[in-house]
C-alpha positions in Angstrom: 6.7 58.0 83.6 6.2 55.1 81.3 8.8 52.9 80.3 10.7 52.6 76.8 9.3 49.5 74.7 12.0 47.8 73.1 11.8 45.1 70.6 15.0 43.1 70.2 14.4 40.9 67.2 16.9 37.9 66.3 18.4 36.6 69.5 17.1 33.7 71.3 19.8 31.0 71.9 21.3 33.4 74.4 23.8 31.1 76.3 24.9 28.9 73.1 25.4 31.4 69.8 27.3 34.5 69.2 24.8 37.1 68.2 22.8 36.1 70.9 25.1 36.1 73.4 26.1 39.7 72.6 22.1 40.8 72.5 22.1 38.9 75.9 25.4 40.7 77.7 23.7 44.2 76.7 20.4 43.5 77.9 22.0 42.3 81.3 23.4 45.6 81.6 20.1 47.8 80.3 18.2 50.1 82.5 15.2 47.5 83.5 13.6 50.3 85.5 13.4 52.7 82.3 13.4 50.1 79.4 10.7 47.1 78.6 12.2 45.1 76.9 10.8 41.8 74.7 12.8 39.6 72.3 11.1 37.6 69.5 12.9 35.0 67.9 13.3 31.6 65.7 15.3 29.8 68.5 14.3 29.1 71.7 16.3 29.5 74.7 16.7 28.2 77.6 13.6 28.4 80.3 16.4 30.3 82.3 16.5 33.1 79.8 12.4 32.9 79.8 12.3 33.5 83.2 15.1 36.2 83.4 12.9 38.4 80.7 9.8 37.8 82.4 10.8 38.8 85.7 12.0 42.2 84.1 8.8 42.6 82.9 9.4 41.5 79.3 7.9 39.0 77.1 9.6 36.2 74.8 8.2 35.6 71.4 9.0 32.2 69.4 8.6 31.9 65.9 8.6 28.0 65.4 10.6 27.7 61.4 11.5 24.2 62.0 11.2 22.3 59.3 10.2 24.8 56.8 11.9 25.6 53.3 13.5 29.2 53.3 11.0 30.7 51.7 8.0 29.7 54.2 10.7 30.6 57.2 11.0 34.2 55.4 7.1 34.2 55.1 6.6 33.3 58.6 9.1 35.7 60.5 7.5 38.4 58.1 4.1 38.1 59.3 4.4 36.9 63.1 7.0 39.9 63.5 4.5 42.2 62.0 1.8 41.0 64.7 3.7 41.7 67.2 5.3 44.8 66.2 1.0 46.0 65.7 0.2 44.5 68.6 2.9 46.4 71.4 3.7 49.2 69.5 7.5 49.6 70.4 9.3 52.4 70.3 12.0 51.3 68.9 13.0 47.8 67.2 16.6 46.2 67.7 17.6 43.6 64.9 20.0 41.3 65.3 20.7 39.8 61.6 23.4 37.8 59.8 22.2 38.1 56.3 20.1 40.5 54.5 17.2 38.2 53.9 16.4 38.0 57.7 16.9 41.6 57.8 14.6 42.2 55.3 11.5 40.5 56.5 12.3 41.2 60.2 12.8 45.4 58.7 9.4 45.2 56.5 7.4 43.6 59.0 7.9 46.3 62.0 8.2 49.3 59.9 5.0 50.6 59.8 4.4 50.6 63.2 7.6 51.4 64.5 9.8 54.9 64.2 12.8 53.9 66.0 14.6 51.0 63.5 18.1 49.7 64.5 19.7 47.0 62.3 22.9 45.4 63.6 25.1 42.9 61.2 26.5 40.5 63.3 28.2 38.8 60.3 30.5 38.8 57.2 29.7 36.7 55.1 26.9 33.7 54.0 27.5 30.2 56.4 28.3 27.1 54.2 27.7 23.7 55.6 30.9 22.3 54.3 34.1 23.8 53.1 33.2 24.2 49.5 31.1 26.8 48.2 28.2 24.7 47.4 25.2 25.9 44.9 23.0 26.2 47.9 25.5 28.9 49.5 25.7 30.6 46.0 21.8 30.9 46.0 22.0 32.2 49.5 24.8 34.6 48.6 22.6 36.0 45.4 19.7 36.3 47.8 21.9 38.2 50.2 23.0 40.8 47.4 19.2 41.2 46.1 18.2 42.5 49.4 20.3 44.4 50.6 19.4 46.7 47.9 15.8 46.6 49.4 16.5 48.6 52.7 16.9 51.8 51.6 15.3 53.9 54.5 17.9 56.7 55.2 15.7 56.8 58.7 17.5 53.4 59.8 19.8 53.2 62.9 22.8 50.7 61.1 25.3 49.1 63.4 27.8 46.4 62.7 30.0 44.3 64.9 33.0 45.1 62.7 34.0 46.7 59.3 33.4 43.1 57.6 30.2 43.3 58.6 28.9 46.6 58.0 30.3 46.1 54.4 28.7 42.6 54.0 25.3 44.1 55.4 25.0 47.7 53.8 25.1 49.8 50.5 28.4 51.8 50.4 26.3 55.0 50.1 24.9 54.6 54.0 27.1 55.3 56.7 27.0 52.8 59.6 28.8 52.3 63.2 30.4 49.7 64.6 29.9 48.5 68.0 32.4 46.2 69.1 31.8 42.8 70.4 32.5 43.0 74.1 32.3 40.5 76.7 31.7 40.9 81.0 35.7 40.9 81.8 35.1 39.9 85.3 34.0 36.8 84.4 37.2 35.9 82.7 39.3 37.7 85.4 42.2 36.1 87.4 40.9 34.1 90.1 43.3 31.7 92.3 
């Protein structure tokens, strides 16, 4: 019997950022011996993490968007996803998102050559990088709204971490679920 090929696209900075932590807790507790899975993303981890996926059998995928404007960084996760997706042929394609921008060209690229599309909203609302809402974070919130009107697929697996974040992520006509953040208790357990 041949294993499942998963794709789980976003996470990378596994032992430093939310979304990736999560992404990195699940895949700890996945069924290695029925599930392959990779991980493509813009950040790269720690050579810890590297090793971890290759020892299971997966590969890690960086796409290097340092330094590029946002629409190049778009352009680039866009067609490097798509290369991939061709090139393994998954059957299915987890991705980890914060804003529908990313979600777009991750969803594009994979699509044709993938059946099995989950997309998971990890957030609520558009970063700022101070406390006002600059004109940047207004472009990025217009940007936001534009696209999330492009992924229409009624096909789509959608899951968000929380209310907030399905309704930030998706169209009120499409139904989503919500998978709580968790974290591995026993690592936060008593201990004397």
């Amino acid at each position: 019997m041949s294993k499942i090929k998963v794709l789980e696209l976003g996470p990378g900075d596994f032992g430093k950022s939310g979304l990736s932590v999560i992404a990195w807790n699940w895949y700890q507790n996945f069924d290695l011996e029925k599930i392959r899975v990779d991980f493509l993303s813009c950040t790269a981890p720690d050579n810890y993490y590297i090793e971890r996926i290759h020892e299971n059998g997966g590969e890690f995928f960086l796409i290097n968007i340092e330094k590029k404007n946002i629409v190049q960084r778009q352009i680039d996760r866009f067609l490097f996803s798509r290369k991939i997706a061709k090139e393994n042929k998954y059957d299915c394609v987890h991705i980890h998102v914060s804003e529908a921008a990313e979600t777009f060209s991750f969803y594009t690229a994979v699509k044709p050559f993938c059946k099995k599309i989950i997309i998971h909203s990890h957030s609520s609302g558009v970063e700022c990088e101070s406390s006002e809402f600059t004109f940047g974070a207004k472009i990025k919130l217009y940007i936001h709204k534009f696209c999330k009107h492009l992924i229409r697929s009624k096909s789509v697996l959608r899951l968000a971490c929380s209310d907030l974040a399905g309704k930030w992520m998706y169209l009120p006509k499409y139904d989503y679920t919500i998978i709580n953040n968790g974290i591995t208790t026993k690592e936060f357990a008593f201990d004397k």
